[in-house]
BALUMPA-929834 format. One line per field, with one value per residue (C-alpha): z negated, x, y negated; residue in one letter; residue number from 1. Coordinates in steps of 0.001 Angstrom, whole numbers, plus 500000, padded with zeros to 6 digits. Each point is the difference from the previous one (the first is absolute). Example, Ala and Ser with C-alpha at 12.3 -4.5 7.8 and 13.67 -1.06 7.14 Angstrom:
z: [492200;500660]
x: [512300;501370]
y: [504500;496560]
code: [A;S]
pos: [1;2]
% end
This chain:
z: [774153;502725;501536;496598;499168;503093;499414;496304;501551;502867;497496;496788;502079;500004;496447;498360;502171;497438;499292;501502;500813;502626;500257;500145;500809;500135;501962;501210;499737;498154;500545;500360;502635;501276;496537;499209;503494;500978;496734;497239;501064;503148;500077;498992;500288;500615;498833;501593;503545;502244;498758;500236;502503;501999;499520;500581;503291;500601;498959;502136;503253;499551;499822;503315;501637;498376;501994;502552;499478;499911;503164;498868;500454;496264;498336;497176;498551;501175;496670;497700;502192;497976;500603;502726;501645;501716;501712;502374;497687;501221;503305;499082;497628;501717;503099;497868;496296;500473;497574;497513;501308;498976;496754;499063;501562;499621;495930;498109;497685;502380;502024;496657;498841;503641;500407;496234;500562;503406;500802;502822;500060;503518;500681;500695;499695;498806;499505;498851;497148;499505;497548;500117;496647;499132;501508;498266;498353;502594;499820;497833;502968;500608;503056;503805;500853;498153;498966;501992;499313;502320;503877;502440;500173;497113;500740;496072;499377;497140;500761;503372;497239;498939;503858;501209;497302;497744;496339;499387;502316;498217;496587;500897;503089;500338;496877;500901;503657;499840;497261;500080;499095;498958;499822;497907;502561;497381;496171;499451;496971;498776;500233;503729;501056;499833;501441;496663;499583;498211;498838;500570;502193;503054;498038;499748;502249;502941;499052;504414;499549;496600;499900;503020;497690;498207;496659;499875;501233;497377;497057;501509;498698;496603;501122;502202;498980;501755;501220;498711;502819;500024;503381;501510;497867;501727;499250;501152;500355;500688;503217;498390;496627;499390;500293;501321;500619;497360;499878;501094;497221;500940;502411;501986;502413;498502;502776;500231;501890;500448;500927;500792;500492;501030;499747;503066;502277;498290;502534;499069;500315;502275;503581;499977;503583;500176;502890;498880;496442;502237;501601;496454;497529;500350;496440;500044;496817;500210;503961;498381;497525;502856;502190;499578;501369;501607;502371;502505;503993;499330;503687;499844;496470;496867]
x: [260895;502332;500963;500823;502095;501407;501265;501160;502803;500711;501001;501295;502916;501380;499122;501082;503471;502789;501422;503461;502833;501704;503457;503178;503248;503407;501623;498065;503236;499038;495902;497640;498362;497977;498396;499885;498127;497625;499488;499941;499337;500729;501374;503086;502782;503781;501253;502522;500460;500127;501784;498324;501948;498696;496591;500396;501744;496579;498006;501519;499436;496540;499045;501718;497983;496541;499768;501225;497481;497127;498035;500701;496499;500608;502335;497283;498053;496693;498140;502872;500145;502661;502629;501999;501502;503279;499603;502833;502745;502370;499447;501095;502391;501886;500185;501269;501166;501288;502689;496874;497974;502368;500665;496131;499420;503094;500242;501289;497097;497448;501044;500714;496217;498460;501918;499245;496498;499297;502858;501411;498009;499614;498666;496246;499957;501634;497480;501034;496702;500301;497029;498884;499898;496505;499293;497625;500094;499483;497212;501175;501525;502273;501845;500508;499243;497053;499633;495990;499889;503061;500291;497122;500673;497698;497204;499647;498435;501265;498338;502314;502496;497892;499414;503602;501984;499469;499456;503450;501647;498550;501555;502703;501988;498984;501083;503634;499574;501813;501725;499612;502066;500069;502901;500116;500762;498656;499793;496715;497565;496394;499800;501109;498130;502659;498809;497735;500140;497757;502758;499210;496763;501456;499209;496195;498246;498451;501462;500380;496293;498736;501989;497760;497166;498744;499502;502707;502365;498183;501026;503695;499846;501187;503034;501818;503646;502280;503672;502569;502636;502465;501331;501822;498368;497996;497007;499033;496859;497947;497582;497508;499972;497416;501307;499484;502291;499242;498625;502249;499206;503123;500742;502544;500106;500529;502042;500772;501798;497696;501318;497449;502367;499021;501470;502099;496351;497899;498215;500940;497720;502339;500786;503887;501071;502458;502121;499847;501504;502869;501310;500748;501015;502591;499409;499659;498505;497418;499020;499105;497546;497941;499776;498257;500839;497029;498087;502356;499171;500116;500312;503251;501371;497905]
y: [708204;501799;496732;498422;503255;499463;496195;501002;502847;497388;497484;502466;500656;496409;498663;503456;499954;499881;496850;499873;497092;499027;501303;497505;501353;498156;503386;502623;502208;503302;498846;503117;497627;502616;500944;495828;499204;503425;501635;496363;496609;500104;496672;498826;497036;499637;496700;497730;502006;497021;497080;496734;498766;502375;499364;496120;501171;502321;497574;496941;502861;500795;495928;499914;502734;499332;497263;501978;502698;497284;500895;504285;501525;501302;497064;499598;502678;500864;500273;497783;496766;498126;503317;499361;503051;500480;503859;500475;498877;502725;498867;496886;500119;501918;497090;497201;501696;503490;499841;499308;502481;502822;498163;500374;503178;502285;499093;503085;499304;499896;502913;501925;499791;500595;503097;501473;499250;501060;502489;497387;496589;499160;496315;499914;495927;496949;496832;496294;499431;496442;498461;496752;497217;501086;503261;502629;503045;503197;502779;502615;502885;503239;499228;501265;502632;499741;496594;499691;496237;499352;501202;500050;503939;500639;497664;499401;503346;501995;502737;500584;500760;503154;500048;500706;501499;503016;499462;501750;497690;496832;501161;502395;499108;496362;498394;501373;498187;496971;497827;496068;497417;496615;497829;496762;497141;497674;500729;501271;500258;499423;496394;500204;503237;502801;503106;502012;503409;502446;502753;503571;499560;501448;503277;499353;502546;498629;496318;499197;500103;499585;495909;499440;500141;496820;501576;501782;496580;497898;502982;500009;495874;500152;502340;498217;498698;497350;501131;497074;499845;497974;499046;502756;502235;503222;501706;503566;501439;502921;498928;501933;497829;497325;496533;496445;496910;497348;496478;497604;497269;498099;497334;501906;502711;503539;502104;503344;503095;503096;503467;502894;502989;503677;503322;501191;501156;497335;497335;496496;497089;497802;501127;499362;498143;502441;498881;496033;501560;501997;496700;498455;502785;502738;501172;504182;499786;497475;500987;503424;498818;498121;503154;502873;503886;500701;499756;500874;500697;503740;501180;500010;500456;500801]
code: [X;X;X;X;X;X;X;X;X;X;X;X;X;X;X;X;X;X;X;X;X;X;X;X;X;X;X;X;X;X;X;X;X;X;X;X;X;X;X;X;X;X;X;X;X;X;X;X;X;X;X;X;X;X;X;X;X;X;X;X;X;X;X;X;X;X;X;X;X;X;X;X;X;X;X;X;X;X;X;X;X;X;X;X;X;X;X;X;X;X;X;X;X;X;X;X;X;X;X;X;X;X;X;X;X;X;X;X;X;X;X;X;X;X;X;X;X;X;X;X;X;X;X;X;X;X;X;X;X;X;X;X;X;X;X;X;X;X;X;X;X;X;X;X;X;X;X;X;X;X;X;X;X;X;X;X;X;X;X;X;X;X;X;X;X;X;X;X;X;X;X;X;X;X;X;X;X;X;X;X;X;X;X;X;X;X;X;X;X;X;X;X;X;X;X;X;X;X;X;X;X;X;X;X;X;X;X;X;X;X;X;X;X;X;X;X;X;X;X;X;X;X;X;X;X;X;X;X;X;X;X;X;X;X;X;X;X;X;X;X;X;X;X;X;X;X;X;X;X;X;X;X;X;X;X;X;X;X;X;X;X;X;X;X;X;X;X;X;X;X;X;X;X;X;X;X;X;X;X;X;X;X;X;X;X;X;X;X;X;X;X;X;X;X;X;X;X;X;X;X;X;X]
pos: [1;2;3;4;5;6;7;8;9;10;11;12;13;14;15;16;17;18;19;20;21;22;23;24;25;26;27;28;29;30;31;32;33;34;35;36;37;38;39;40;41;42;43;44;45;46;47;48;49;50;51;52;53;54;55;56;57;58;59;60;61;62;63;64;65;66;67;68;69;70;71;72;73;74;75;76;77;78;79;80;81;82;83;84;85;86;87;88;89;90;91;92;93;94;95;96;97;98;99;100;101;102;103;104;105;106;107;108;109;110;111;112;113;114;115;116;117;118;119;120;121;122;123;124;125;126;127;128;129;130;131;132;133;134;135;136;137;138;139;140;141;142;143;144;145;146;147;148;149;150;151;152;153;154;155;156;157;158;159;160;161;162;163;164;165;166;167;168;169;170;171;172;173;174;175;176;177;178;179;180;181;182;183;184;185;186;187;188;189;190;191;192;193;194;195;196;197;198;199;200;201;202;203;204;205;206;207;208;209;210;211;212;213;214;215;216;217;218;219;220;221;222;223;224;225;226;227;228;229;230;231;232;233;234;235;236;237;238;239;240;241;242;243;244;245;246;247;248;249;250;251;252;253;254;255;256;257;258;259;260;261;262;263;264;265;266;267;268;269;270;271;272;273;274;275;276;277;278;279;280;281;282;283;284;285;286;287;288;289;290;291;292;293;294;295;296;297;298;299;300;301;302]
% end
């Protein structure tokens, strides 16, 4: 009886969650982002903030380096075989596109929404997703830092979640980590596998470990919802909501931008090559959101 009391509150929490949409916004000018993304759905859209144009130009770039990228000890996923990956795209970008680069990156948009949600959105990584005709639906996940299923660092084991943080940090400091962010190289929508969303679940206690669990994943089924992007379109998200790209039931390639961002101390997931960025961009504004403050060599200044 105490273990089947104990699988009932695991999976009450996701099929008695509220049912909420996702936001779409033509101008997030006057937006209570904050209240919209921590305290609501925390999700949301802004249409139209690339042009196409762009994107074709994007798109045309990333074919050139994923072949490139081939022989990459992590070009294709490790658990999602038909995503290719593109991880240093800074790194490159900046060698043979830097007028793009700052295009993408430096957006009023984008830089508005990082800052209102994180207080100053540093860049913590910038990956080229780029899915195959065909490939599958994901596992239901939260993502890094606590996304178990991904990164050899947490040998699959939810329970090093429970392990290395407090309770109050899972729930409370957390969820208000990082901020990531999709952006619409292709249109995108159920038929080819846009990225689906369960609104509001980021506020589920204990969701970085609770999705991890197979009854509790198969209850979150029924709740998912697909974004509909067009191309250029961009879709924020809280890392700690529960979502999972689509299935690709086209016959084309589905391709995708993705930002993870963090607050001015947070640790990103992509070392920066620092020095090989220098060389290529002069840009104040952008070099400051790939560094970090601290840590500093504090015998001689602090």
């Amino acid at each position: 009886p105490a273990a089947a009391g104990a699988d009932a509150v695991e999976t009450a929490s996701i099929t008695h969650l509220p049912t909420m949409e996702l936001p779409y916004f033509d101008s997030v000018e006057g937006v209570d982002l904050h209240t919209v993304f921590h305290e609501h759905s925390g999700c949301f859209v802004v249409r139209n903030v690339f042009t196409p144009e762009l994107m074709d130009r994007l798109n045309t770039w990333t074919e050139k380096h994923l072949k490139a990228t081939e022989n990459d000890g992590n070009s294709r996923h490790p658990k999602q075989k038909d995503k290719r990956l593109i991880n240093d795209v800074i790194e490159r970008m900046c060698e043979d596109d830097p007028e793009m680069l700052l295009e993408i990156f430096n957006h009023p948009t984008m830089t508005h929404c990082w800052d209102a949600l994180l207080g100053y959105g540093r860049f913590g990584a910038a990956t080229i997703h780029w899915i195959e005709a065909g490939g599958w639906r994901q596992d239901a996940h939260v993502d890094y830092p606590c996304h178990v299923q991904s990164g050899p660092y947490w040998r699959d084991d939810p329970q090093m979640l429970r392990r290395k943080f407090t309770k109050y940090q899972l729930n409370h400091v957390l969820p208000f980590f990082s901020v990531q962010t999709l952006v619409a190289c292709d249109a995108m929508n159920a038929f080819n596998g846009s990225t689906e969303v369960i609104p509001g679940s980021h506020r589920i206690e204990d969701v970085d470990v609770k999705i991890l669990d197979p009854k509790f994943s198969a209850a979150a089924e029924p709740r998912f919802i697909n974004a509909d992007l067009k191309q250029g379109d961009v879709l924020f998200f809280n890392r700690r909501l529960v979502h999972r790209g689509g299935h690709n039931q086209s016959t084309k390639r589905r391709n995708a931008l993705i930002f993870q961002n963090v607050w001015l101390f947070g640790v990103g997931q992509h070392e920066f090559d620092q020095e090989h960025i220098r060389k290529h961009i002069t840009d104040e504004e952008f070099l400051e959101r790939i560094s970090c403050p601290y840590p500093i060599n504090t015998r001689n200044k602090t």
